[in-house]
C-alpha positions as CSV (number, residue, x, y, z in Angstrom):
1,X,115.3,80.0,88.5
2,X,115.6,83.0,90.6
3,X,113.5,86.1,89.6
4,X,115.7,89.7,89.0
5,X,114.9,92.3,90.5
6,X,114.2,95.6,88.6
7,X,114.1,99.2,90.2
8,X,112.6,102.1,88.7
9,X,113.4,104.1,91.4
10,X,114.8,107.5,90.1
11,X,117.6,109.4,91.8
12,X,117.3,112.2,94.1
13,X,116.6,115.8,91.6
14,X,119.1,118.5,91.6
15,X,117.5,121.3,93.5
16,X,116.2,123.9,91.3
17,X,118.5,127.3,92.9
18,X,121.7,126.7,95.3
19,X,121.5,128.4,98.8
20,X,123.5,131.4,97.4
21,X,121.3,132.1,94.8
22,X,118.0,131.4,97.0
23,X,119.4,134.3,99.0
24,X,120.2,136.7,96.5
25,X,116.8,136.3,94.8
26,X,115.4,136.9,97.8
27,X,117.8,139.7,98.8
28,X,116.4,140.9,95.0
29,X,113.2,140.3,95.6
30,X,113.2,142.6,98.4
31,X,114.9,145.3,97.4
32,X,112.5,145.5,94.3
33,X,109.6,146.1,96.4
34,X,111.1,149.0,98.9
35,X,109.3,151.7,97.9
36,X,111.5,154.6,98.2
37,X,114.9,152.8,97.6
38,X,116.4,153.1,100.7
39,X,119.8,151.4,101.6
40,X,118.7,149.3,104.9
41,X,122.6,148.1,105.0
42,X,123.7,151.9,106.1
């Protein structure tokens, strides 16, 4: 009799933001704390 093998080994998890939105948060983020609400882009 051979013995089964059993994995409880869970997939990988689904990372909690995309890039894109990692980057607009950020960008968000950011732009929140500037003081005086200057456009740095200009």
């Amino acid at each position: 009799m051979t013995k089964e093998r059993k994995s409880n080994r869970e997939g990988k998890k689904k990372p909690a933001m995309t890039p894109k939105e990692k980057k607009a948060a950020k960008r968000a983020r950011r732009e929140s704390k500037d003081p005086l609400g200057f456009d740095k882009a200009k």
